[in-house]
N, C-alpha and C positions, 0 to 999 in steps of 0.2 A: 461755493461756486461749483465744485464737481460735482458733489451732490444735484445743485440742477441739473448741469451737464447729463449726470447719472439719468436722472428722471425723464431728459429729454430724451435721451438714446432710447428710453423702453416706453414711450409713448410713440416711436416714430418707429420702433420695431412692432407693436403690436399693430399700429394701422397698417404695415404692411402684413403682417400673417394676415388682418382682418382683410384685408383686399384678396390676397391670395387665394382665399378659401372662400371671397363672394366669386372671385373669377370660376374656381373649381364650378361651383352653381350655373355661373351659365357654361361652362362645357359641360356638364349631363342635361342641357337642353337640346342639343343635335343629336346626343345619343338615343335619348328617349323615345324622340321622334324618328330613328332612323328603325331603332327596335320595334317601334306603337306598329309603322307602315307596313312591315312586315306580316304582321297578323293580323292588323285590321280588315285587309281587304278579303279575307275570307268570307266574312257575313254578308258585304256589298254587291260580292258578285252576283245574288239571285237578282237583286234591284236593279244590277247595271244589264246583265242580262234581258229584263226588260224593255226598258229602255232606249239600248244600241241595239239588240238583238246581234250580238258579235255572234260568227261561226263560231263550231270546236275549236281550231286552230287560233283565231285572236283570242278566244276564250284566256287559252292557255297562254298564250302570249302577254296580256293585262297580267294574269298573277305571277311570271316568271319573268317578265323584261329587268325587272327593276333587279330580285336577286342575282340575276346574270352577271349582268353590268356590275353592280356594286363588288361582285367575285372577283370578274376580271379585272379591274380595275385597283384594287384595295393594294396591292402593292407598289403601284406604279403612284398615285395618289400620296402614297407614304416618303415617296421618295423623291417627291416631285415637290412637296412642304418642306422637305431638307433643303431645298436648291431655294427657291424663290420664298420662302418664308412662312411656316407653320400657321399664323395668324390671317394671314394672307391669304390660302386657300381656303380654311375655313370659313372665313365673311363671304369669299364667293363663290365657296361650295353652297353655303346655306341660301345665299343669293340664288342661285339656279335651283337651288329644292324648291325655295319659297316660288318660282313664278312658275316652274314647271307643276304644281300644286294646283295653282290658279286652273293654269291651260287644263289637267286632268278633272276637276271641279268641273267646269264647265263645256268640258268636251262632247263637241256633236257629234261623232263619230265615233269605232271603235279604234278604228286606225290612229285618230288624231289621241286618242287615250294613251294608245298602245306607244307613241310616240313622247308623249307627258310623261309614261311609268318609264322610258328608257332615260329622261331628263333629268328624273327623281335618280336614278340610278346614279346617273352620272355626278350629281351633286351630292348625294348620300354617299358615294366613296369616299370624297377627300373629307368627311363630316369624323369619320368613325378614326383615322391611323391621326387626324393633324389633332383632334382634341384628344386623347391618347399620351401620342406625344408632347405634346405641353404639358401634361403634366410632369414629365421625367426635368423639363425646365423651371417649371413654379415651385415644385418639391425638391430639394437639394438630400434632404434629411432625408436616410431610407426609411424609418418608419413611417414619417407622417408622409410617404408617397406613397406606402405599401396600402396604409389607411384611406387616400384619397383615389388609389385605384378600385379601393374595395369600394370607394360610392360611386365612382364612374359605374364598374361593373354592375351592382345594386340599380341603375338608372339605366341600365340595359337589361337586364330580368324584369324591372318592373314594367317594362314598355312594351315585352313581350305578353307579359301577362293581362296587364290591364286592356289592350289592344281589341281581345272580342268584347270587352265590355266596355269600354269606351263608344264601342264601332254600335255594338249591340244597344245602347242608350240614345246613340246620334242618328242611327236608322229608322228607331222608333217615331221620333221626330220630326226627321227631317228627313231628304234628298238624298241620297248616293253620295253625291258633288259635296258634303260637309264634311267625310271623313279625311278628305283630302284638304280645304278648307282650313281645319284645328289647327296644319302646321302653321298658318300665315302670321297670326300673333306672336305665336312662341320665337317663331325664326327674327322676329322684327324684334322683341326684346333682345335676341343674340348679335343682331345687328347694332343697336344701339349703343346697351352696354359693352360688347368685345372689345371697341377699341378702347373702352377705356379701362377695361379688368385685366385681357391676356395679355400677356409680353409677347413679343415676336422674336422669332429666332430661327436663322434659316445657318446651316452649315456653308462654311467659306471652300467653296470647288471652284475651279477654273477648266476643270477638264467637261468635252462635249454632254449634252443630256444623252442618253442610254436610247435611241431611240429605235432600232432595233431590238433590245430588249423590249422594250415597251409592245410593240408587233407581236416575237413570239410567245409572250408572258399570257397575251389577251388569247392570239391561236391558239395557246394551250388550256385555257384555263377554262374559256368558254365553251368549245366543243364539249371539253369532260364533265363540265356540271350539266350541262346541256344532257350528254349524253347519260347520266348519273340520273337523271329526275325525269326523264323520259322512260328509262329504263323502270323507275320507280311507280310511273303513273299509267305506261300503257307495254310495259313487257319487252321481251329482246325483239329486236325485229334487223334485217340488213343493215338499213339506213340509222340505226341506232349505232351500230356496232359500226360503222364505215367511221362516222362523228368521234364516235369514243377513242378507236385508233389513229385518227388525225390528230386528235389532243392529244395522246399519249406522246406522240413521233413529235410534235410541235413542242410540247415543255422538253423532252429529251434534246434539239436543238436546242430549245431555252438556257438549260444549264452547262451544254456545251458550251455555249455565245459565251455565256455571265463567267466561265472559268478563263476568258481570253482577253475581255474586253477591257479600255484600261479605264472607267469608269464604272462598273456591271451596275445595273438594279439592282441584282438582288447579291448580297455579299454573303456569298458559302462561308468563308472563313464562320459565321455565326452557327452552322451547322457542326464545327469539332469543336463546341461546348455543349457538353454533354448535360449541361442543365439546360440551357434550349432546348436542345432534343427533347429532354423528357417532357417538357413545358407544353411545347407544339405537339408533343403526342397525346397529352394528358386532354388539350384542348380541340386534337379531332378526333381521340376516341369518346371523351366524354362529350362532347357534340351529338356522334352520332347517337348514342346511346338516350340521350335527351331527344335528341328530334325525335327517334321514331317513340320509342316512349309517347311524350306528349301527344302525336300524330293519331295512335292506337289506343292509346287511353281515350283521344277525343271521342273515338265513331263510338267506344264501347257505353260511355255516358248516354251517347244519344241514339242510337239503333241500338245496342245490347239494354240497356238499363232504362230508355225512353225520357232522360230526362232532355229539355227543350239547349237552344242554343247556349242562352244567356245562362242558365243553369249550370251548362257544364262547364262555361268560363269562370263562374264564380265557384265550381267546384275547384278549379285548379290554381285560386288565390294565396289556399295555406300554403302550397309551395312557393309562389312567386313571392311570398312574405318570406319566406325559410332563405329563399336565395338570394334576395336585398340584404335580410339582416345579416348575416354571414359572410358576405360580401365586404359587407364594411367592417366586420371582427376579424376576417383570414389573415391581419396583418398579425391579431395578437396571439390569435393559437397559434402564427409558424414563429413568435417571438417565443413563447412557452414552449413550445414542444419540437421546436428545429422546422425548415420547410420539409426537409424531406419527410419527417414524422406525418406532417400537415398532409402533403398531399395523398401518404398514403391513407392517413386519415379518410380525408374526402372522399376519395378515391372507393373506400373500403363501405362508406355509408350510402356513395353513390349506387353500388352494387345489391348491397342490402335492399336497397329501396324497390331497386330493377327487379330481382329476387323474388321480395315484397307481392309482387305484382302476379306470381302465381298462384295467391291466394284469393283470388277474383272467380268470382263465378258468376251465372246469367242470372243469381239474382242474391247478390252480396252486398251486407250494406255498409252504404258512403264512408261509414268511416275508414273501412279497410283500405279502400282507394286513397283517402284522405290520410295517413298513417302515411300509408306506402311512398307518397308522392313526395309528403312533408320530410321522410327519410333522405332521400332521392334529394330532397332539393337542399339541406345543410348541405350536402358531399359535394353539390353542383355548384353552390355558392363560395366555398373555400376554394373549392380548385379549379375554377374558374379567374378569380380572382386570384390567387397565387401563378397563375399563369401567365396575365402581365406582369405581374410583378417580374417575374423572373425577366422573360423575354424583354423589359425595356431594360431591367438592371444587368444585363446581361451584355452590352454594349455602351460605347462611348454617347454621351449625350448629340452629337452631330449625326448617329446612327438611329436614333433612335423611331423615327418614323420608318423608315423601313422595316424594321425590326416591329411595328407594330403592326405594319402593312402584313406582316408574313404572319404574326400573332389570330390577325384577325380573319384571314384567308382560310387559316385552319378552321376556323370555326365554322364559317361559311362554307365550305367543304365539309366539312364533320356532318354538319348538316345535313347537306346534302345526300352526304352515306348512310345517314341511320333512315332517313326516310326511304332510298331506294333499298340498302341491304335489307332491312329490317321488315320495311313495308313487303319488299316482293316475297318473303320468307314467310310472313304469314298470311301472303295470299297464296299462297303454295301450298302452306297447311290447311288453310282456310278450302280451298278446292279439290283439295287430297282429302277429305273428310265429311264428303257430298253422301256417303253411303246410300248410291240409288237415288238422292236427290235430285230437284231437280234446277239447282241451283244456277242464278245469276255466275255472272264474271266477278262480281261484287256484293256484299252484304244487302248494301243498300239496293243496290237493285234487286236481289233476291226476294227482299222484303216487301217491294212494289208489287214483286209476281205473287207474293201470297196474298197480300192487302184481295188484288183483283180475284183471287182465287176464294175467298169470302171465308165461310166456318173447313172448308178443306184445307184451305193451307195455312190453318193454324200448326201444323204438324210440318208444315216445311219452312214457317218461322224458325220455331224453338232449334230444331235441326240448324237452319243456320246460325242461328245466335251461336250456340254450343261450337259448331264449328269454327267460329270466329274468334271467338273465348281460345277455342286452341290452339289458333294461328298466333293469337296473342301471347300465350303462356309459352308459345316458342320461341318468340323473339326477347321475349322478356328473360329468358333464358340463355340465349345466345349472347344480348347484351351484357348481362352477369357476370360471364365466363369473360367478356371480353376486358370488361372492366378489372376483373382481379388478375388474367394476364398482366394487363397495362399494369397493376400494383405490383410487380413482380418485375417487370422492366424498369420502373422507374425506383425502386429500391438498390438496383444496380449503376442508373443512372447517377442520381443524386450521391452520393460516395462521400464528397464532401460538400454539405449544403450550405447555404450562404446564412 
């Protein structure tokens, strides 16, 4: 009789691990797609350009609304799944991706677009901190959550990557309106299945929602990425610089507020654990280091090196393969070798890779990029991944959407920095090195002026490529150094690793 007993207990524990980990499945279905969205609309814009014929200004507007918002919003979304229920926001978070999806599909307008990408936005926040967070609730055990982070994280690298080649396959084909389109299926499986795979679980508070928080969290957040990727795409200018210091002044009240309020957003206390710290810095310096990376690497595949769109996206697979699979291992090399070992690990290979990338010339072959990238992208995938780890395990399960909300803010901001630091640094090299040229503001436009300059401006090609190559090897440089600082802070950080 115990014996069945026995038997029953571990048929009735394995359908639940076996549910457990179909549930993990469909949560890196909102991640995918919130990653895919991100990079896809790179390639659509010449299409939708046609099309709407958007000004400059909604131009910019279609590719930036949606990053914005999902910025601003990513903490407040995290904290807001605490209160009314983790499971909860995400069916209608993914609810408002999925029809906001529709409306940008088949938007007549740029406006009504530009309205759709702010929907997407707003639905794509609470997508990323509330599935996240459930897992700190489905995984009890720290390894097999360290392991389930590594495949969340793995479905957020692959969504990146795949993104122009998914975009690059569906354009071919079809409309504009389809890359938007892909999520509607996907979202309808998370709808269906969710309620029957995730648990819900919302933290028990009685005290008011934060709602002032919520105000200065978005003044602050927005103007600065705002002002961060403005800065990064068309230079300092007044009106940049007015934006930047209103966010600055508006997060400064921000954490005035949150040190008084008796409910805050966002909870400091998680800032004097010094494994946070390191976690959150690991995750928006190697962001930046990634963005612009990726950013410069792209133009240099296809104006330095001439290979086509779709080419250079499938150049940049070995790495989104390097940082999937590593992703889903970082649980067991920081079991083998300590977290702290780990991330300076990553950290150490991240830099190599960045490094790496000074060995690129205007006419080096793929493999070196492919070496370099693939280096670059183990270091990216372990400490990456070890960086939820930390920051969920780093707090009480009631906390833990915030705590991802702030997780993933960094990154979103990481972001943001390597593409403006990085990028304007080797547009600075890139125009410091015009020698009598008679170069563009930009590569690519440089290149058009030779194009129309026929067998003469073969000589004011090569000139720019090379100078571009060395706005590149500068930043790739810069990134390097910054990455083995951070290994040298978070060696002090980490003291005792978990």
């Amino acid at each position: 009789m115990s014996a069945h007993l026995a038997s029953s207990d571990r048929q009735v524990a394995n359908t639940a691990d076996r549910r457990t980990w179909l549930g993990l499945a469909v949560l890196t279905l909102p991640v995918l797609l919130v990653a895919l969205d991100v990079s896809v609309l790179y390639l659509a814009i010449p299409s939708i350009t046609a099309s709407l014929a958007p000004s400059a200004s909604e131009q910019l507007w279609i590719l930036d609304i949606y990053g914005f918002l999902i910025a601003g919003l990513l903490i407040t979304m995290g904290n807001l799944g605490d209160r009314i229920g983790r499971r909860r926001i995400l069916l209608a978070g993914a609810t408002v991706f999925g029809l906001a999806s529709i409306l940008a599909a088949f938007a007549p307008t740029a406006g009504i677009l530009i309205a759709a990408r702010a929907l997407m936005g707003v639905g794509g926040a609470t997508l990323m901190p509330s599935s996240l967070s459930l897992i700190a609730n489905m995984f009890s055990d720290p390894r097999e959550r360290g392991r389930a982070i590594g495949v969340w994280t793995a479905a957020f690298a692959g969504g990146s990557a795949i993104g122009p080649v998914v975009g690059g396959v569906l354009l071919h084909h079809f409309w504009w309106g389809s890359v938007f389109l892909m999520n509607v299926p996907v979202l309808a499986v998370l709808l269906i299945l969710g309620p029957r795979l995730l648990p819900e679980f919302k933290a028990p508070s009685d005290a008011r929602f934060d709602v002032l928080g919520v105000v200065l969290s978005m003044g602050g957040i927005l103007p600065a990425v705002y002002a961060v990727k403005t800065l990064a795409s068309d230079g300092m200018d007044a009106t940049t610089v007015a934006v930047g210091i209103v966010g600055v002044v508006m997060l400064a009240a921000f954490v005035v507020w949150q040190r008084r309020a008796p409910a805050p957003l966002l909870d400091l206390k998680l800032f004097g654990n010094l494994q946070f710290v390191g976690a959150i810095s690991v995750s928006l310096v190697g962001m930046a280091a990634l963005g612009g990376m990726s950013y410069l690497t792209g133009v240099y595949l296809q104006s330095v090196m001439g290979h086509d769109v779709l080419a250079a996206a499938i150049a940049g697979l070995p790495m989104a393969v390097a940082v999937a699979v590593f992703s889903v291992g970082a649980s067991r090399v920081a079991a083998l070798i300590g977290t702290r070992a780990a991330f300076l690990l990553a950290i150490g290979l991240a830099a190599v890779g960045n490094l790496g990338l000074l060995a690129l010339t205007t006419s080096s072959p793929i493999w070196v990029y492919l070496l370099c990238t693939s280096v670059a992208g183990v270091g990216y995938g372990i400490q990456f991944s070890l960086v939820s780890v930390v920051a969920i395990g780093a707090v009480p399960p009631e906390r833990a959407g915030s705590a991802s909300g702030i997780s993933e803010t960094s990154f979103e901001l990481g972001n943001a920095l390597g593409l403006a630091l990085l990028g304007s640094l080797a547009t600075l090299i890139f125009r410091s090195h015009r020698n009598g040229w008679d170069f563009g503001d930009t590569l690519g436009e440089t290149l058009l002026r030779a194009l129309d300059m026929g067998s003469p401006g073969e000589g004011l090609a090569s000139a720019a490529r090379q100078a571009y190559v060395d706005g590149m090897h500068a930043a790739s440089l810069t990134a390097g150094i910054a990455l083995a600082v951070l290994g040298v802070a978070v060696y002090f950080a980490m003291r005792e690793p978990k």
